[in-house]
C-alpha positions in Angstrom: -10.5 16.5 -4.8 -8.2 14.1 -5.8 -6.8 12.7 -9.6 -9.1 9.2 -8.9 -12.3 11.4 -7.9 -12.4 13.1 -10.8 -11.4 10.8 -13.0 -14.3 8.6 -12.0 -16.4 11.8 -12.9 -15.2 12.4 -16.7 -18.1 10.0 -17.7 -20.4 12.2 -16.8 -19.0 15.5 -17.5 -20.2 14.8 -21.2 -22.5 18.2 -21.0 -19.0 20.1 -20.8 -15.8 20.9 -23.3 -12.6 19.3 -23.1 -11.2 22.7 -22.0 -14.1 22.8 -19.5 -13.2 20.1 -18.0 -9.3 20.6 -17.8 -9.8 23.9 -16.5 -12.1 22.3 -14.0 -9.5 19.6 -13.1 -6.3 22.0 -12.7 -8.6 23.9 -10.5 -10.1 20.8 -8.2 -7.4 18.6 -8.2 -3.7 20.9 -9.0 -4.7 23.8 -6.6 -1.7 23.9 -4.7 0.2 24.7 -8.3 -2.9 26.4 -10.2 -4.9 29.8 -9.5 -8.3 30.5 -11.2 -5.7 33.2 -12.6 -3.4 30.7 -14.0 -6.3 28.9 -15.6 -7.7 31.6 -16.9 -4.8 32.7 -18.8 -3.7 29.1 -19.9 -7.5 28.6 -21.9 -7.6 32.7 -22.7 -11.4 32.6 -20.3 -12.2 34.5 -17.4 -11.8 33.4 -14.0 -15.4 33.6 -13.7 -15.8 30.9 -16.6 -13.0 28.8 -14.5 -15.0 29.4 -11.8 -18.1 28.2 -13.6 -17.1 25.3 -14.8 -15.7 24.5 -11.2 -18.9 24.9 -10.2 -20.8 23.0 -12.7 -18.2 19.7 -12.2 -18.5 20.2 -8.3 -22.8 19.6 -8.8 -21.8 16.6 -10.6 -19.3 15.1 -7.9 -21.6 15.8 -4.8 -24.8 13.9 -6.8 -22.0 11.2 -7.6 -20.7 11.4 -3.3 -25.0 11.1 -2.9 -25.3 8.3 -4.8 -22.3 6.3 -3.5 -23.6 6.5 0.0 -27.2 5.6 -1.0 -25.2 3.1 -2.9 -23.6 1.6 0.5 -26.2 2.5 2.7 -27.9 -0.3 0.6 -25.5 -2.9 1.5 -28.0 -5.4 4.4 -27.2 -5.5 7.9 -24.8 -7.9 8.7 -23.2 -7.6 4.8 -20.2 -6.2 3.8 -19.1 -4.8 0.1 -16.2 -5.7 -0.7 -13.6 -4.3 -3.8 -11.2 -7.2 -5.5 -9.0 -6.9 -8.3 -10.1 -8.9 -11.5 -7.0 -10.9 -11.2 -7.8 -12.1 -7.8 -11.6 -12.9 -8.5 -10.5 -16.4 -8.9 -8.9 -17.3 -5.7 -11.8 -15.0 -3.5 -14.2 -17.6 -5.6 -12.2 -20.4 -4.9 -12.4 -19.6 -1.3 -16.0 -18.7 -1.6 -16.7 -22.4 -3.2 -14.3 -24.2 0.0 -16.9 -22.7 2.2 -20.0 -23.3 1.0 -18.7 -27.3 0.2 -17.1 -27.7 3.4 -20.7 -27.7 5.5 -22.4 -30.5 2.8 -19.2 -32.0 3.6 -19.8 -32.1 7.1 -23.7 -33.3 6.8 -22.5 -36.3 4.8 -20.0 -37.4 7.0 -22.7 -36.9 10.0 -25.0 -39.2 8.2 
């Protein structure tokens, strides 16, 4: 999993403890430097309680996967989501407002 995943998940990891949670996230996202061992011994748990908190935060990411491809699958044939930084929300609508003016444009000058 990576950092962004499960950062997008803390919101709803509310049912679990800080240390929960950071044990979870050295575990999902830090693997190739963490053990369960490691983990353990850094929040004095067992592996097993790593392991269950792993577990519980992994329930939570595949309902959040679910919902983000219900969420797309959503989206109308012939439709496309699309992702833009705030900052350049103004120049998309800009570009949005040329289009749709440019047809009325069109019909006057046909008239």
């Amino acid at each position: 999993m990576s950092a962004i995943e499960f950062e997008a998940l803390r919101p709803f990891l509310t049912h679990l403890s800080d240390d929960r949670v950071e044990a979870a996230r050295l575990a999902l996202v830090e693997s190739d430097t963490q053990t369960l061992q490691t983990i353990s011994e850094k929040f004095n748990v067992s592996r097993q309680a790593v392991n269950k908190s792993v577990t519980s935060v992994w329930k939570v990411y595949e309902a959040y996967q679910a919902s983000m491809a219900a969420q797309l699958a959503a989206v109308p044939d012939g439709w496309q989501q699309m992702f833009v930084p705030v900052e350049l929300m103004p120049q998309v609508q800009a570009l949005i407002d040329g289009q749709q003016a440019a047809p009325k444009k069109r019909k006057k000058a046909e008239q």
